[in-house]
Backbone bond lengths (Angstrom), bond angles and torsions (degrees), N, CA, C in turn:
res aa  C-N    CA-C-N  psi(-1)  N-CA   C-N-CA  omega(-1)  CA-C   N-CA-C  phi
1 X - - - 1.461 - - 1.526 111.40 -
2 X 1.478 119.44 -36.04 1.329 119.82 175.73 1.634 118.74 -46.95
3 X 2.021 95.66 -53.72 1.629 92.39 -169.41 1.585 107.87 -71.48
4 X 1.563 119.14 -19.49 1.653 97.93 -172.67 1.428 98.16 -82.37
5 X 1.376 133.92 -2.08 1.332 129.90 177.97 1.634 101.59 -67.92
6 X 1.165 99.27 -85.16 1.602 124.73 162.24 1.790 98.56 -3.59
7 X 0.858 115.43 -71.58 1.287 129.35 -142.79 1.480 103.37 -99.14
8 X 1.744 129.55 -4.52 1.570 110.29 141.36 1.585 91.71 -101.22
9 X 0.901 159.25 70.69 1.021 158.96 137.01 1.741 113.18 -100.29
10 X 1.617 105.15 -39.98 1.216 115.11 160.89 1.397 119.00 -56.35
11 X 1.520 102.42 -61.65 1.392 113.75 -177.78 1.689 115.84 -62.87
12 X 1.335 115.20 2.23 1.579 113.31 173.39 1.365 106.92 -109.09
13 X 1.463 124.66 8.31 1.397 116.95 -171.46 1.657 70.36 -103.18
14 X 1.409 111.68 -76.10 1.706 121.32 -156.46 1.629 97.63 -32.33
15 X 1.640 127.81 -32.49 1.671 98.69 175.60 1.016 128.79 -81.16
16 X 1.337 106.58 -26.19 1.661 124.22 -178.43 1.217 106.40 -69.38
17 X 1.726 127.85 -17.35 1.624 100.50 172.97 1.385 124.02 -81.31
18 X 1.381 119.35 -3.72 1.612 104.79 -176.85 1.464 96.04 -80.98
19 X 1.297 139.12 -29.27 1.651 153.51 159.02 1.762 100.01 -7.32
20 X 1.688 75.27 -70.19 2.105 97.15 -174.11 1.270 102.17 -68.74
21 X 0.936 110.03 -28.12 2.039 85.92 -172.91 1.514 106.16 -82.96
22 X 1.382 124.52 -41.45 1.252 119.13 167.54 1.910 128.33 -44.72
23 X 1.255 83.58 -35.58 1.429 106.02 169.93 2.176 104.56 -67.44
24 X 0.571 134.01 -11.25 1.235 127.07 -172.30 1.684 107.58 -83.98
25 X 1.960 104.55 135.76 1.391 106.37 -169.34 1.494 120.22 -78.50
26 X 1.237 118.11 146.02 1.538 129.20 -172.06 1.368 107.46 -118.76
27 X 1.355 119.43 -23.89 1.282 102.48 -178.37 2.006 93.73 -138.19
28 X 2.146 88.34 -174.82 1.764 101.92 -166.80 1.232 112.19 -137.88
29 X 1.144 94.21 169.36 2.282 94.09 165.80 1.622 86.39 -113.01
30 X 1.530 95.92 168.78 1.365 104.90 150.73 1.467 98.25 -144.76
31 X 1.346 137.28 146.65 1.366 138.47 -161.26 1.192 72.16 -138.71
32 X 1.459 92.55 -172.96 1.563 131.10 171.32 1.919 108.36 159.64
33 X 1.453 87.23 -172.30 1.621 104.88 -173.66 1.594 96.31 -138.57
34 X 1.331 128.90 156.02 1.395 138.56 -179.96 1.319 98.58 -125.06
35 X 1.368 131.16 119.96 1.313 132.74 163.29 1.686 105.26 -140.73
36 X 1.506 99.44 170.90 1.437 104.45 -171.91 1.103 108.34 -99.16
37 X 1.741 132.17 -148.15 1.452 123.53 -163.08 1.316 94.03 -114.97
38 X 1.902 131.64 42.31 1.091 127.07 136.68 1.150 125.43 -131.91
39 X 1.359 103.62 32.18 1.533 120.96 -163.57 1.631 134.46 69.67
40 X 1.637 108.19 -0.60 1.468 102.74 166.68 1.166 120.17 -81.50
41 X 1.933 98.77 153.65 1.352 94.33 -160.61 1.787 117.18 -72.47
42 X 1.185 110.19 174.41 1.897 91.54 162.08 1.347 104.65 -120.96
43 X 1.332 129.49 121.58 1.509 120.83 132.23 1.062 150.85 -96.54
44 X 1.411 131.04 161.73 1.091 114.38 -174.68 2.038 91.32 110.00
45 X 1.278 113.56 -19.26 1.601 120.34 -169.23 1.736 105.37 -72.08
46 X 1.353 115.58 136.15 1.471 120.42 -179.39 1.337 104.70 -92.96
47 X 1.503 130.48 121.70 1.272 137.48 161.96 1.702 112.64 -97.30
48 X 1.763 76.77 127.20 1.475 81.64 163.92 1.812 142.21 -136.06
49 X 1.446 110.58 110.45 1.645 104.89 -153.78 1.832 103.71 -87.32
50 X 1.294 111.42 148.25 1.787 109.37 170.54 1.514 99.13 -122.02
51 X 0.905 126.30 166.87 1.472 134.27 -172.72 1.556 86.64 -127.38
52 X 1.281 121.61 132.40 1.400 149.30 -145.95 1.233 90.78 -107.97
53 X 1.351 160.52 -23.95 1.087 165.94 81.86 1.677 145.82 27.13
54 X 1.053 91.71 -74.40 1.651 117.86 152.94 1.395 141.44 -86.65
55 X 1.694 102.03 -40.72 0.999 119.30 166.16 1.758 98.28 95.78
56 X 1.189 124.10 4.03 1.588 118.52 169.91 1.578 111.95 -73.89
57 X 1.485 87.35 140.68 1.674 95.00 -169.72 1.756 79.14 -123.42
58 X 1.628 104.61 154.46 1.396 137.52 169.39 1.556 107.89 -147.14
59 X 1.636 91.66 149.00 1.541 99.33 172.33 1.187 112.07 -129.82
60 X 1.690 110.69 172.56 1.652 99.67 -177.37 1.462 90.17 -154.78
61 X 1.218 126.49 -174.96 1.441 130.57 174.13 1.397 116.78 -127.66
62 X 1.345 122.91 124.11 1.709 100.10 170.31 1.706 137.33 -58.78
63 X 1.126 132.12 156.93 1.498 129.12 -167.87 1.337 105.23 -107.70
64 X 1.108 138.60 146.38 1.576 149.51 -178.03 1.089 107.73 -27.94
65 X 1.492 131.90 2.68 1.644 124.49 170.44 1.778 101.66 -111.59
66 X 1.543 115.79 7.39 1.500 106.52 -155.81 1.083 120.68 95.61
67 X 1.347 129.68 -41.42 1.900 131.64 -142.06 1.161 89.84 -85.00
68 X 1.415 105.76 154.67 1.630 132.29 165.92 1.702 110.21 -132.66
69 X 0.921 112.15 166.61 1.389 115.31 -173.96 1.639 97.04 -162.99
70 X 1.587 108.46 143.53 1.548 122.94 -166.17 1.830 82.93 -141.72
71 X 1.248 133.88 114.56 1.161 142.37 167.57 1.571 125.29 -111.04
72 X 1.168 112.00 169.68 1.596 105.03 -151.64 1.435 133.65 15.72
73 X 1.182 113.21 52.00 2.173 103.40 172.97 1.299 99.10 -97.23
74 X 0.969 107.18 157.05 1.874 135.61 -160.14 1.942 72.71 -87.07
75 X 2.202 82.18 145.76 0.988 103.40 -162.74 2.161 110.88 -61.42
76 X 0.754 141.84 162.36 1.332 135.33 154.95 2.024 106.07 162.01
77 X 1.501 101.89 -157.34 1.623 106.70 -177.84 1.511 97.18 -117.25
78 X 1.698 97.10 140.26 1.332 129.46 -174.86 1.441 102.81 -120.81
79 X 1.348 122.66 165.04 1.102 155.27 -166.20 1.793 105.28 -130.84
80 X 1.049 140.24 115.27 1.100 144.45 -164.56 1.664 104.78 -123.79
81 X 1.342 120.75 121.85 1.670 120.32 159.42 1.007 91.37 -133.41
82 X 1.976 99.30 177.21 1.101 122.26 -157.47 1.658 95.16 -147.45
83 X 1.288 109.68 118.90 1.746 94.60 164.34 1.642 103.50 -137.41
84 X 1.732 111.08 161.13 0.942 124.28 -179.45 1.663 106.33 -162.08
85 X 0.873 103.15 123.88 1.612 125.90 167.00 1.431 118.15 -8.63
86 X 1.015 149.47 107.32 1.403 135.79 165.25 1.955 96.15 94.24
87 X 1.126 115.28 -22.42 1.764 100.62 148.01 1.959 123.54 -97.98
88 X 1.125 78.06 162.43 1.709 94.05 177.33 1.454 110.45 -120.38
């Protein structure tokens, strides 16, 4: 009784892993907030991320709270700026 125990116990991991691998993440957010060096927010500010990798660049703009949001990019490292008019 042990080994046929044993042994769908095996056989329930071995199906469940193609489950998990499908399950594995491919993509990211990257959020944020834009504020200045007293903490107000900025809007109206153009963000811009590159993936160090690929080399794809996207932009976005902040919304009357600051925030930006970059949704689904494939996982990797970005480079993030920020510009706005009348800063340096």
């Amino acid at each position: 009784m042990f080994n046929a125990r044993w042994c769908a116990g095996v056989l329930v991991v071995i199906l469940a892993l193609p489950g998990a691998a499908a399950a594995q993440v491919t993509t990211a957010d990257i959020v944020g907030r834009v504020t200045d060096s007293s903490g107000a927010v900025l809007p109206g500010a153009t963000v811009t991320i590159e993936n160090l990798a690929t080399h794809d660049v996207r932009t976005a703009p902040t919304n009357e709270t600051g925030d930006y949001l970059f949704n689904l990019l494939p996982i990797g490292t970005y480079t993030v700026n920020v510009e706005l008019q009348g800063f340096a």
